[in-house]
Each structure stands twice: as C-alpha cells, then as structure tokens.
C-alpha positions in Angstrom: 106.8 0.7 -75.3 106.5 -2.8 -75.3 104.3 -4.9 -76.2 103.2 -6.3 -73.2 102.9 -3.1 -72.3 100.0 -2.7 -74.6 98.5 -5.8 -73.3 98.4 -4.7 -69.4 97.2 -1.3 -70.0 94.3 -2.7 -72.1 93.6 -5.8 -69.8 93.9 -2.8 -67.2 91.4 -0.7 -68.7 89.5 -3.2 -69.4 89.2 -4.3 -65.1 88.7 -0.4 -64.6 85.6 -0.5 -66.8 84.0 -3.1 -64.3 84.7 -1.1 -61.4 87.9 -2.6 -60.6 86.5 -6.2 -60.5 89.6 -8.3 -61.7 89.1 -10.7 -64.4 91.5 -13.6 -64.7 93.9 -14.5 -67.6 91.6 -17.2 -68.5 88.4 -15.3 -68.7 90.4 -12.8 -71.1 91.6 -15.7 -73.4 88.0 -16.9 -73.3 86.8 -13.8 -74.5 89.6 -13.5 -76.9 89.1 -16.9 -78.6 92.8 -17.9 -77.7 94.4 -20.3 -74.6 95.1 -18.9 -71.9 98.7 -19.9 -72.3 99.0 -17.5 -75.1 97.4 -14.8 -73.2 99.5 -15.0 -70.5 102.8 -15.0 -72.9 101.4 -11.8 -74.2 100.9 -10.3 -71.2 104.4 -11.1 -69.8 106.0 -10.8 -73.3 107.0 -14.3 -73.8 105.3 -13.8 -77.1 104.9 -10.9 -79.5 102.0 -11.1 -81.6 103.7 -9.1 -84.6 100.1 -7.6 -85.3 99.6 -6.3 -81.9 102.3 -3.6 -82.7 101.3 -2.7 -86.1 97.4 -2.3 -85.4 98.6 -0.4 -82.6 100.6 1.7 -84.7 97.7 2.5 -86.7 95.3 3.4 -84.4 98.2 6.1 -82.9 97.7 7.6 -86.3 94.0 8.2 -86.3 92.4 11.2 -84.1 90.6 10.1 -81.3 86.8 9.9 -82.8 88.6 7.9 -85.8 89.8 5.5 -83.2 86.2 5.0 -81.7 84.6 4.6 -85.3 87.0 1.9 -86.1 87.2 0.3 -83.1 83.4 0.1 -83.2 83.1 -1.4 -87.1 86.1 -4.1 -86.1 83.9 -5.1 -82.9 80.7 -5.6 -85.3 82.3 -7.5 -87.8 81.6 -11.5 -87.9 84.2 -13.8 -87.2 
C-alpha cells in the first residue's frame, strides 16, 4: 500500500462520516494545519510524509480498542 493510499481512504472515511457530503482539499488542509498544496501532494503522492507510514505502521500493530484509545489521547493533546 501506498501512501496516498492511506490518505484517500482516511479523507474517504472521513466524507462517509458526514453522510457522503464531500469536503474539499482545502477544507482538509485547513483542518489539518497545512496548505492545501501539501495536502493535495499527499493525496496524489507527490509527497511522502515519511511519518505517515510509520505511525501507520504502529497503529497496524495495536488491537483495535488500542487503536481507539490512542487515537483519542493524540486528538486531546494541545498543539
């Protein structure tokens, strides 16, 4: 798998989640904190964010309630 792979079936799931309402490349950079060109060369694999794959990685390696719990303490941490 690549990893823009990774990138459209999040950004996938993600439109699912909202009833199939499409959300743009911009408004996922927005929410991301990153431009929209960088988004986009994600998406099409222009660019490989080497993290991407190994936090991936990772996550394959925990059981699925793991994977909730840690998703959950990343999303409440403070930037």
């Amino acid at each position: 798998m690549q990893i823009q792979d990774l990138f459209n079936i999040l950004h996938n799931s993600l439109e699912s989640k909202n009833n199939g309402k499409k959300i743009s490349l911009q408004e996922m950079a927005n929410q991301l904190g990153i431009s929209m060109r960088t988004y986009q060369d994600w998406k099409l694999g222009r660019a490989k964010p080497q993290a991407a794959s190994a936090v991936m990685k990772m996550l394959g390696q925990l059981d699925d309630d793991e994977i909730i719990r840690a998703v959950r303490k990343i999303n409440n941490l403070k930037d």
